[in-house]
ZAMARGU-4260 file (C-alpha; in steps of 0.2 Angstrom, whole numbers, plus 5000, padded with zeros to 4 digits):
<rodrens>
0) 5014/5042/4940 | 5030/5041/4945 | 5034/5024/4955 | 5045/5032/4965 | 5057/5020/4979
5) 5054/5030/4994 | 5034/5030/4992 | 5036/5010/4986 | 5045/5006/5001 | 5034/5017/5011
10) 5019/5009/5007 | 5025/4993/5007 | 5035/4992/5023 | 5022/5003/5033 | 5007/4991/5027
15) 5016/4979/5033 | 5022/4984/5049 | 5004/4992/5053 | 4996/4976/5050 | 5006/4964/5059
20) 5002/4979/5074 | 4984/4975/5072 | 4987/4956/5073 | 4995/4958/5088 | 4984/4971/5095
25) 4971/4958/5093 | 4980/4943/5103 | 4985/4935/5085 | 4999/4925/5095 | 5003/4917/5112
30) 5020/4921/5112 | 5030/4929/5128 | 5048/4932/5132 | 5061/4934/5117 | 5049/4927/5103
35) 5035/4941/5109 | 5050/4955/5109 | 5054/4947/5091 | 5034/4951/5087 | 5037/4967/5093
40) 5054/4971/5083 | 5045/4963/5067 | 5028/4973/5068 | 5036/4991/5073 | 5053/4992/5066
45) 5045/4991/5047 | 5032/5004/5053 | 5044/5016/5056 | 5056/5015/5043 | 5042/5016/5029
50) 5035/5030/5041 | 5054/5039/5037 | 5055/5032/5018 | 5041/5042/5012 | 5049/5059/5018
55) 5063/5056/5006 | 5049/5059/4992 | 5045/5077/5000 | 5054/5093/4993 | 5059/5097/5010
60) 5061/5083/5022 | 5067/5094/5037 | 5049/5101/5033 | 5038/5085/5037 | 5033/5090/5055
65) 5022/5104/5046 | 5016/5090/5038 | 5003/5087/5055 | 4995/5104/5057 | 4985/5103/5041
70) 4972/5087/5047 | 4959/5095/5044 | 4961/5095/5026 | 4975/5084/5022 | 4975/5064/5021
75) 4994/5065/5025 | 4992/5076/5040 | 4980/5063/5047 | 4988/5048/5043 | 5005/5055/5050
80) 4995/5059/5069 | 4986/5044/5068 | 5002/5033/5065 | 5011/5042/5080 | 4997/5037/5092
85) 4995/5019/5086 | 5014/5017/5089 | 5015/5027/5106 | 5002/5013/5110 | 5012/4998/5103
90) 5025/5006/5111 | 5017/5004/5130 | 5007/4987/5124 | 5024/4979/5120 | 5034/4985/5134
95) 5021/4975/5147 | 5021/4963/5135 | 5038/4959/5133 | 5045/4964/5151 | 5029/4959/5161
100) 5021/4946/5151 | 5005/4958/5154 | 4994/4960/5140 | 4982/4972/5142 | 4965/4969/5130
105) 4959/4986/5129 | 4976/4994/5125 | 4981/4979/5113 | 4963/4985/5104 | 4965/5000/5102
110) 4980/5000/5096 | 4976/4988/5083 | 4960/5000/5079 | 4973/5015/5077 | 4983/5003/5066
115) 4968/4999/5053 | 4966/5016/5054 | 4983/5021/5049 | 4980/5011/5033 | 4964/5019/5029
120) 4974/5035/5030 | 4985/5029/5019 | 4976/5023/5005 | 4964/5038/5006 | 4981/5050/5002
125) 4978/5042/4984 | 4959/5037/4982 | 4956/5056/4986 | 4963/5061/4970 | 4949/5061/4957
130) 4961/5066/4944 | 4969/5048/4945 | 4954/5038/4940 | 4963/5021/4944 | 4966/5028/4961
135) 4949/5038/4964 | 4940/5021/4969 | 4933/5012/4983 | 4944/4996/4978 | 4961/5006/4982
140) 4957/5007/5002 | 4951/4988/5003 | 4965/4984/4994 | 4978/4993/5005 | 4970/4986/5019
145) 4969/4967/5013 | 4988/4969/5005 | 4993/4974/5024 | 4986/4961/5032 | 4989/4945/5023
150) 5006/4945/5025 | 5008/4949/5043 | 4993/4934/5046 | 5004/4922/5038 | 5017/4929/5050
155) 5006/4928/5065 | 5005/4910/5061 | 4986/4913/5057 | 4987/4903/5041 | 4967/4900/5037
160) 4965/4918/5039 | 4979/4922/5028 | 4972/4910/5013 | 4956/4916/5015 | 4964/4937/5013
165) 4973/4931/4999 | 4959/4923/4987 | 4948/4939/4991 | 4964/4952/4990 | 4967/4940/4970
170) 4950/4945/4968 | 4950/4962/4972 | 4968/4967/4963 | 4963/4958/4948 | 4946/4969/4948
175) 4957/4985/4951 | 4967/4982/4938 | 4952/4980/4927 | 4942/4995/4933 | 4958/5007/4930
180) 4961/5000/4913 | 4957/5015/4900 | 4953/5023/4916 | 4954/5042/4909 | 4944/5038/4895
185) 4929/5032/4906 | 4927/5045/4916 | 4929/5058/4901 | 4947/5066/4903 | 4953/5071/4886
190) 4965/5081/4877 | 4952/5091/4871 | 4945/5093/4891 | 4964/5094/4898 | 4967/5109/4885
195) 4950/5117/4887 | 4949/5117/4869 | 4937/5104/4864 | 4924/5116/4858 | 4936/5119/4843
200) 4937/5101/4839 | 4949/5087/4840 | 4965/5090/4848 | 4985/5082/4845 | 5000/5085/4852
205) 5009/5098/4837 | 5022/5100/4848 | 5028/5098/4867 | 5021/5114/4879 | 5039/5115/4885
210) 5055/5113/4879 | 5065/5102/4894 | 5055/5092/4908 | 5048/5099/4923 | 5038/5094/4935
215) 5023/5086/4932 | 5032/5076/4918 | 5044/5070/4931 | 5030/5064/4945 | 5015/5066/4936
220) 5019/5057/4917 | 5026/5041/4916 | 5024/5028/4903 | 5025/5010/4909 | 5025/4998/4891
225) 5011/4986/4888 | 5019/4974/4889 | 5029/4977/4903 | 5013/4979/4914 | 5006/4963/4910
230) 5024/4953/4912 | 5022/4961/4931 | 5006/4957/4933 | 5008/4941/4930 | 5021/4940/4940
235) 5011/4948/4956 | 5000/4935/4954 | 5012/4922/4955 | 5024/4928/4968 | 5008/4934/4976
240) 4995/4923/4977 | 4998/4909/4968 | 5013/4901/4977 | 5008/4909/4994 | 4991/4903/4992
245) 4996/4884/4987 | 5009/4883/4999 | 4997/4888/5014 | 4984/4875/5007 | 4996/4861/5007
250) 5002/4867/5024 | 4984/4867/5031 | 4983/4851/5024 | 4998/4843/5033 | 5007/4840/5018
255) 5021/4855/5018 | 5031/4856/5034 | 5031/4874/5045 | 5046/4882/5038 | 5037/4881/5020
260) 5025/4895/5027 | 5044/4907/5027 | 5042/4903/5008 | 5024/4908/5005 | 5028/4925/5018
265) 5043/4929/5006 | 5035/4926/4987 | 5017/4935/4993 | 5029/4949/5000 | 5038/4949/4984
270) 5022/4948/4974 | 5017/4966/4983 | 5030/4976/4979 | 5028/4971/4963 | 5009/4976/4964
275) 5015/4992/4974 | 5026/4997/4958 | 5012/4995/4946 | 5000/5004/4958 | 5011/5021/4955
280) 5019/5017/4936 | 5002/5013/4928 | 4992/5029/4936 | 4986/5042/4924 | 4985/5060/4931
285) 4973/5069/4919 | 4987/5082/4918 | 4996/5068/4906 | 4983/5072/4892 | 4990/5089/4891
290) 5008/5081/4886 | 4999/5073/4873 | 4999/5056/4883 | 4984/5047/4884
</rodrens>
């Protein structure tokens, strides 16, 4: 698939802006006064510029209100109503917090309940799609929701909690990747099913059903070099987990000062986007094996 910017960043700055909501919803942090409005300006302001990133990906931005009447059916719709009503709700729980130092605990939970929720939304917009086996799988949700609250933990100065994400999220992204591997191939797309031709016998690409690009080739084909990927894996899990996870236990440890936890917070947030680029560049739509691309 197409590792588009807009969807990159959306993914990225929402899940983190939505998860440092949910810390806070929670009580993550004591804070009051300026450093709780600086909470508040960290945890909503991503939300809503990833929210307004991923219209630049639609054909017709001015369109993306329509986008909310199709909930019943639609994973987008859902996530879109969803992630209004968890920040009309951040909204009110930040504005007692900050002006009245008034933290009210049902408010603050459900807004960090609509939050998760938001998240869930988002990842199911992609697990949904059975025709992108690495997405179609019950990893992709789990790892949206540990990727969107590590960071913000590390941020919420909840440092054992954070750790303890990021060995599981290692885990669980190292597991993805390995379950997507060859991912058309195991769950039996082929040329010869792509074409509908398979009772003839083996199918090859003779020559290109079009004659220019169009649009599944733009958003749908796109070949990411072998080794490419593996460099920026490599590089997720060094930016990612790696240097976050041995500067927060050496933190934990006494042994690395505060300001070192900025460090870990920069490299794992680094280390997503990285993650987030691979996420979209190395997803096979079946519809590729009709280009000949397998």
């Amino acid at each position: 698939m197409h590792p588009a910017n807009s969807v990159i960043a959306f993914t990225t700055l929402s899940g983190f802006g939505f998860g440092l909501i949910f810390w806070l919803g929670f009580g993550a942090t004591e804070a009051s006064g300026w450093t709780a409005f600086w909470f508040c300006v960290m945890a909503g302001l991503p939300a809503v510029v990833g929210l307004l990133a991923s219209t630049f990906h639609l054909g017709h931005p001015e369109r993306a209100i329509k986008a909310f009447s199709q909930w019943r059916s639609s994973w987008l719709s859902r996530e879109g109503i969803v992630a209004v009503a968890t920040l009309v709700c951040f909204g009110l729980y930040a504005l007692l917090w900050v002006f009245f130092d008034t933290r009210i605990w049902i408010l603050g939970a459900i807004t960090a309940i609509l939050s998760a929720l938001t998240i869930f939304c988002t990842a199911m917009i992609y697990t949904q799609l059975k025709t992108v086996p690495r997405w179609n799988t019950a990893l992709t949700p789990l790892k949206f929701m540990l990727y969107a609250l590590a960071l913000p933990a590390m941020v919420a100065i909840l440092p054992s909690l954070a750790f303890g994400y990021l060995v599981v999220l290692l885990v669980v992204q190292v597991l993805h990747w390995r379950q997507g591997d060859n991912g058309l191939a195991r769950r039996g797309h082929t040329p010869e099913s792509a074409t509908g031709l398979g009772d003839i016998g083996h199918v090859r690409l003779l020559e290109a059903p079009h004659s220019g690009p169009n649009y599944l080739m733009k958003e749908m084909v796109f070949k990411v070099g072998r080794n490419r990927a593996q460099s920026l894996r490599m590089l997720t899990i060094a930016l990612g987990f790696v240097i976050p996870i041995l500067v927060l236990f050496f933190w934990m440890l006494g042994v690395f000062a505060h300001w070192m936890i900025i460090v870990a917070a920069l490299s794992q947030f680094a280390g997503t986007i990285a993650s987030r680029w691979l996420f979209f560049a190395e997803a096979q739509h079946s519809v590729s094996l009709y280009y000949g691309s397998r």
